[in-house]
C-alpha positions as CSV (number, residue, x, y, z in Angstrom):
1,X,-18.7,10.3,-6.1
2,X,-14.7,10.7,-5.7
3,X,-15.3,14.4,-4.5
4,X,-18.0,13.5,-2.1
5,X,-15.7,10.6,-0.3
6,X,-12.6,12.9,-0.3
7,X,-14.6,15.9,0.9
8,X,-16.3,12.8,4.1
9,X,-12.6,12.3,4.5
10,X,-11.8,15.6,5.8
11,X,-13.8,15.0,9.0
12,X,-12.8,13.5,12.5
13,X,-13.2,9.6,13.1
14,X,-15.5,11.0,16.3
15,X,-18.2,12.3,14.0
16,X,-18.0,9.7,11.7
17,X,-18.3,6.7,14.0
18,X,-21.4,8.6,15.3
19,X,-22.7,9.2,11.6
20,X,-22.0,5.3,11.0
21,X,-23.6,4.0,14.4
22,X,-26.8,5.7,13.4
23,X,-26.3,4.5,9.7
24,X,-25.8,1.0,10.7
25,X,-29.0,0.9,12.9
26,X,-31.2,2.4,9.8
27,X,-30.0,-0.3,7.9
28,X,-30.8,-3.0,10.1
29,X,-34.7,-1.2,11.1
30,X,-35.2,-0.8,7.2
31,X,-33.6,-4.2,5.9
32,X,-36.0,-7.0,6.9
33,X,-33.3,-9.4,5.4
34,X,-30.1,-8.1,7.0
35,X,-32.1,-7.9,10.3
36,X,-32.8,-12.0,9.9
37,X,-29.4,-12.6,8.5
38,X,-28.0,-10.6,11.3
39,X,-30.2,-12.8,13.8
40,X,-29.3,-16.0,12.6
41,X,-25.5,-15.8,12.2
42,X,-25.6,-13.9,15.6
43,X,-27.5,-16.7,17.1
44,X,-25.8,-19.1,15.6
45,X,-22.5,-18.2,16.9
46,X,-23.6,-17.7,20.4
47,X,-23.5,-13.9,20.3
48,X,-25.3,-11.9,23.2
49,X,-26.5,-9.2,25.5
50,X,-24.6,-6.1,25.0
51,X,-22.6,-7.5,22.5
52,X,-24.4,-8.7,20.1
53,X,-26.1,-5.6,20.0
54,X,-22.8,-3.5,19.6
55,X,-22.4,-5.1,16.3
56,X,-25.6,-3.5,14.9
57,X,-24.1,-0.1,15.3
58,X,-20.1,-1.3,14.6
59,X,-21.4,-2.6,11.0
60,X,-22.6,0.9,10.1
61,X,-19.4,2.1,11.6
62,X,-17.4,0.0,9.3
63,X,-18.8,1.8,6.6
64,X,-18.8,5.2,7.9
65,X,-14.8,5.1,8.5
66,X,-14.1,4.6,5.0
67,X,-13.7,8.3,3.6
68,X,-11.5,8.7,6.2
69,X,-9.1,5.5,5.9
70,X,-8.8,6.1,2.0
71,X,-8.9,9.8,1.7
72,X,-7.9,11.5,4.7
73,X,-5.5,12.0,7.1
74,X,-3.5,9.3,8.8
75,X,-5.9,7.9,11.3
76,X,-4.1,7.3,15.1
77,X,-3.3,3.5,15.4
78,X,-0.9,1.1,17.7
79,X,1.0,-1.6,16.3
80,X,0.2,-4.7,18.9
81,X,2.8,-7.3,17.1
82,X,4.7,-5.6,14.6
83,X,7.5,-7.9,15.7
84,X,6.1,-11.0,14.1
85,X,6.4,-8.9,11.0
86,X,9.8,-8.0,11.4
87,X,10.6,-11.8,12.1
88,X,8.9,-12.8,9.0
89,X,10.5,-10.2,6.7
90,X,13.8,-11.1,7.9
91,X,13.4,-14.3,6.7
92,X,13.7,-12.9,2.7
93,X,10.2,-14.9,1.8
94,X,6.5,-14.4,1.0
95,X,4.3,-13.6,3.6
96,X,0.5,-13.7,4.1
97,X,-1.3,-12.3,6.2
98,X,-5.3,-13.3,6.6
99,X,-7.9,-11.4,8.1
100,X,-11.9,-11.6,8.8
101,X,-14.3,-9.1,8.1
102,X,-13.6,-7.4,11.3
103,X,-13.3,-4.0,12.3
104,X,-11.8,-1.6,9.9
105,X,-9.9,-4.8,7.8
106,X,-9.5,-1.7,5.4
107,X,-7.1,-0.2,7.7
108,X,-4.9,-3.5,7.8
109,X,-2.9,-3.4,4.2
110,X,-2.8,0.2,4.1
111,X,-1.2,0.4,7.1
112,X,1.2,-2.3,6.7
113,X,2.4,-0.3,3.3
114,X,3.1,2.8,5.2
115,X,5.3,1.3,7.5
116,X,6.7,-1.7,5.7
117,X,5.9,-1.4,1.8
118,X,7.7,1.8,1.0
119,X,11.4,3.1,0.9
120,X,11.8,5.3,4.4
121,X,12.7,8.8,4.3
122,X,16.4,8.9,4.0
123,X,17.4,5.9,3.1
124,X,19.0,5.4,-0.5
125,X,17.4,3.0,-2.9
126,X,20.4,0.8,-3.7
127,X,21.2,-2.4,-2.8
128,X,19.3,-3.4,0.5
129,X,19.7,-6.5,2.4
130,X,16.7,-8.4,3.3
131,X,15.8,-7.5,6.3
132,X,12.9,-5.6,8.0
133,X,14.0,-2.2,6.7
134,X,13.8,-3.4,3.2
135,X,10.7,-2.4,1.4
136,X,8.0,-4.9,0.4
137,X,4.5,-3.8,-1.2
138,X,1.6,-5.7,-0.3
139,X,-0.8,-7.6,-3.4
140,X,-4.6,-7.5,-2.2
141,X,-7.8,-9.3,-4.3
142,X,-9.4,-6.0,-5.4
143,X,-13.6,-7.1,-6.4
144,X,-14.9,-4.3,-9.0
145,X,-18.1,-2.8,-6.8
146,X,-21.6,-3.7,-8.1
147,X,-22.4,-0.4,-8.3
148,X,-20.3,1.6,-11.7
149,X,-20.2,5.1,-9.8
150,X,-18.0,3.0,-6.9
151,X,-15.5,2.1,-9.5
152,X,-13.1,4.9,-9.6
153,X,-13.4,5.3,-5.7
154,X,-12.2,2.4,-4.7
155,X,-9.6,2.5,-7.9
156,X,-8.4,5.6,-6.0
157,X,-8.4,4.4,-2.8
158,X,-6.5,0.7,-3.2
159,X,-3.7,1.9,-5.7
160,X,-1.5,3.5,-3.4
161,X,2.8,3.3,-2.5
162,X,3.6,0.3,-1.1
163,X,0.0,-1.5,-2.3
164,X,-1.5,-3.3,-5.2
165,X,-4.5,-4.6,-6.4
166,X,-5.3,-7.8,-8.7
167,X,-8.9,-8.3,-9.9
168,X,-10.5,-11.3,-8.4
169,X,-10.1,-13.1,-11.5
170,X,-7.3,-16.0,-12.5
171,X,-5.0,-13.8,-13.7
172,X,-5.5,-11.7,-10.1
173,X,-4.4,-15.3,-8.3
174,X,-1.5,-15.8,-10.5
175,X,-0.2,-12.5,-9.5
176,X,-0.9,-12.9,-6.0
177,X,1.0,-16.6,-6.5
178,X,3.9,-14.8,-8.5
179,X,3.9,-12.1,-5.4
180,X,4.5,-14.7,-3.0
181,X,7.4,-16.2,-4.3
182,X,9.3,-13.5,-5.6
183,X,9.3,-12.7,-1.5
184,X,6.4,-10.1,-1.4
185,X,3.5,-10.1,0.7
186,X,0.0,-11.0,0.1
187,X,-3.6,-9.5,1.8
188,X,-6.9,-11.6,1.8
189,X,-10.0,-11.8,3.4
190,X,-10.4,-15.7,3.9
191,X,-14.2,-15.7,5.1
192,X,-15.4,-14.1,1.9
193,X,-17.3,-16.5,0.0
194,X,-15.9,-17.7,-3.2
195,X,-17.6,-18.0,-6.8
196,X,-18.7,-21.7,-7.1
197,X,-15.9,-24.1,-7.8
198,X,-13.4,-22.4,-6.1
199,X,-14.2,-23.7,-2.9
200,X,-15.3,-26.5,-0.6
201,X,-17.4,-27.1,2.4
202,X,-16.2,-26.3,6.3
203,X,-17.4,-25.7,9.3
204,X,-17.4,-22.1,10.7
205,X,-19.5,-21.0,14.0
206,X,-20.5,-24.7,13.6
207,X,-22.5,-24.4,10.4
208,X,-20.9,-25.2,7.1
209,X,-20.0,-23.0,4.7
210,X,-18.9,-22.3,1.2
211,X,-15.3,-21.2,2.1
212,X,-12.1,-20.6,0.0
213,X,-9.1,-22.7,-1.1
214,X,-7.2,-19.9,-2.8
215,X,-6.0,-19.0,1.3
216,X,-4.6,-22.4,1.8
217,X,-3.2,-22.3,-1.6
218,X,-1.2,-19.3,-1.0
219,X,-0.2,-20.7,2.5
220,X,1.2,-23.6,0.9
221,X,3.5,-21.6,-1.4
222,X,7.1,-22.9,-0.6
223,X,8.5,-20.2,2.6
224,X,5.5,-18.4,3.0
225,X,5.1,-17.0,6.6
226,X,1.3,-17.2,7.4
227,X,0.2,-14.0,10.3
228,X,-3.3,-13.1,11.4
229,X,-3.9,-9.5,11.3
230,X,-7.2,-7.4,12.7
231,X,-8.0,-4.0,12.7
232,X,-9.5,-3.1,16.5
233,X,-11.4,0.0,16.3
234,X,-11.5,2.0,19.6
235,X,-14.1,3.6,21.1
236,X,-15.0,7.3,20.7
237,X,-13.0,7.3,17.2
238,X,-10.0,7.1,19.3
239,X,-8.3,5.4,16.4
240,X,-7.1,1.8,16.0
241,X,-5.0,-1.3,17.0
242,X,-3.5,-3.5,14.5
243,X,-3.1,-6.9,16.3
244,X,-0.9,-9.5,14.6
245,X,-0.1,-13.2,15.2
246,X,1.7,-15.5,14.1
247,X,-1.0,-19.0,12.7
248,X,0.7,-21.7,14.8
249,X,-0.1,-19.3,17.9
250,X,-4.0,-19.2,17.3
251,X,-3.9,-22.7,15.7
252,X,-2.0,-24.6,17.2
253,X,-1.0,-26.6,13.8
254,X,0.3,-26.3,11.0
255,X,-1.8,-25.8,8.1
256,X,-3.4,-29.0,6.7
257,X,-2.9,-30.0,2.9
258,X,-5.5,-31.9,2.2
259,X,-8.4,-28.9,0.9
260,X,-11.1,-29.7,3.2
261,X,-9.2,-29.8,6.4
262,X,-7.2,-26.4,5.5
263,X,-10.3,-25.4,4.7
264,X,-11.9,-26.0,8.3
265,X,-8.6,-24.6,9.9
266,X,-8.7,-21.2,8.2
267,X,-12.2,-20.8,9.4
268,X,-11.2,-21.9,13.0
269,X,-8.3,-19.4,12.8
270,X,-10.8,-16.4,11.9
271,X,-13.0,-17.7,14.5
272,X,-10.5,-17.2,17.3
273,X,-9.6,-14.0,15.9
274,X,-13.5,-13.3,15.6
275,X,-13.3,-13.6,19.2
276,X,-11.2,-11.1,20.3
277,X,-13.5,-8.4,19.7
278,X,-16.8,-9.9,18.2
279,X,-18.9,-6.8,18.2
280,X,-16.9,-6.1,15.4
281,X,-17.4,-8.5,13.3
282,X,-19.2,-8.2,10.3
283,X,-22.6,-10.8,11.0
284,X,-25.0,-9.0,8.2
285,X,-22.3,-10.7,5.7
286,X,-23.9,-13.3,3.6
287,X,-21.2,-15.9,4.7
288,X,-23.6,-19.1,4.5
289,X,-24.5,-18.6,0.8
290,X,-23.3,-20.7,-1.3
């Protein structure tokens, strides 16, 4: 299975992004399920016309791209506000970035480690101030695949310089927790739904769901800088844009401590970032269950 994604990751994003809007509309005419799922979230978040169906194709796409992100060469992407890293790493504390299941979210941590996790060419490893220049790896949740054969793929693919993985397990939150205050940064997908207990109830497209605490718990670690990230695939597998922004900018407020309300602020924030480019977004994802 390594060979095979390694060998997929030799070819162009054009071809792929083809390969992956055909394979995401086979899924949806084959998958009775995922067809209603797709519907309903769809529907329920006011999704239409050309749009709407976009997203059919874009899911397939998401999965398409993959070879390519983890195995092949570097893909062509712009940095659309790189500076509110900088800012953040200047200030010598954690930061946390959250993102939805939106475009290539792959692309997001990866990227950031190539430009910001790792020692650049030519500069000497000794003392460094703490500044933008310095090098600080990224900690992302890392969920062993369903199926065994997938294992030592994505293994491969997440372990890489600048990047870590923790299990999605306690111990994986204590490290995440530990990264963040020893001044690190930390990766997470906030709409993913969590196992039962480690959540609570909120709003999100205006339906509730089963959403996260761990994201407002990592928020609320003591200097922690919290930035939105999204990966924007372009059209004709043109490459990427990595938009970034700072929370109180998409917010509006600072993060709430009380669970439940963080809770439904998280969710607002990925709705807005949702919105930027919703065709994108990944609505077959079981994010009511609960």
């Amino acid at each position: 299975m390594l060979f095979f994604f390694r060998l997929m990751g030799r070819l162009p994003l054009p071809p792929l992004h083809a390969l992956g809007w055909l394979l995401g509309w086979l899924i949806w005419l084959l998958s009775p399920t995922y067809r209603q799922r797709w519907r309903d979230h769809t529907a329920q978040a006011g999704l239409a016309g050309r749009v709407r169906w976009a997203s059919v194709g874009a899911a397939g796409q998401q999965m398409a791209e993959l070879p390519r992100i983890w195995f092949g060469a570097p893909v062509p992407l712009r940095w659309d506000g790189a500076q509110h890293i900088e800012a953040a790493l200047r200030q010598g504390q954690g930061l946390l970035f959250l993102t939805p299941h939106l475009g290539c979210f792959e692309l997001t941590a990866q990227a950031y480690a190539q430009r910001f996790g790792v020692q650049p060419e030519g500069q000497s490893g000794g003392a460094v101030e703490a500044d933008a220049h310095a090098p600080r790896p990224i900690t992302v949740l890392y969920r062993p695949p369903r199926v065994a054969a997938l294992h030592p793929v994505l293994q491969a693919a997440r372990e890489r310089p600048g990047m870590h993985s923790v299990p999605t397990d306690l111990s994986g939150v204590r490290q995440l927790l530990k990264a963040l205050k020893q001044g690190q940064t930390v990766g997470l997908l906030p709409d993913q739904v969590p196992p039962a207990g480690m959540g609570v109830w909120a709003p999100f497209f205006g339906r509730r769901a089963y959403t996260m605490t761990l994201a407002a718990r990592l928020a609320q670690v003591p200097g922690t800088q919290v930035l939105l990230i999204w990966g924007e695939r372009r059209r004709w597998g043109r490459g990427y844009v990595l938009h970034v922004r700072p929370w109180i900018d998409v917010v509006g407020a600072p993060l709430a401590h009380e669970p439940q309300a963080a809770a439904a602020q998280i969710n607002q924030a990925m709705q807005a970032v949702i919105g930027h480019c919703p065709a994108q977004y990944l609505w077959g994802y079981a994010r009511y269950k609960g």
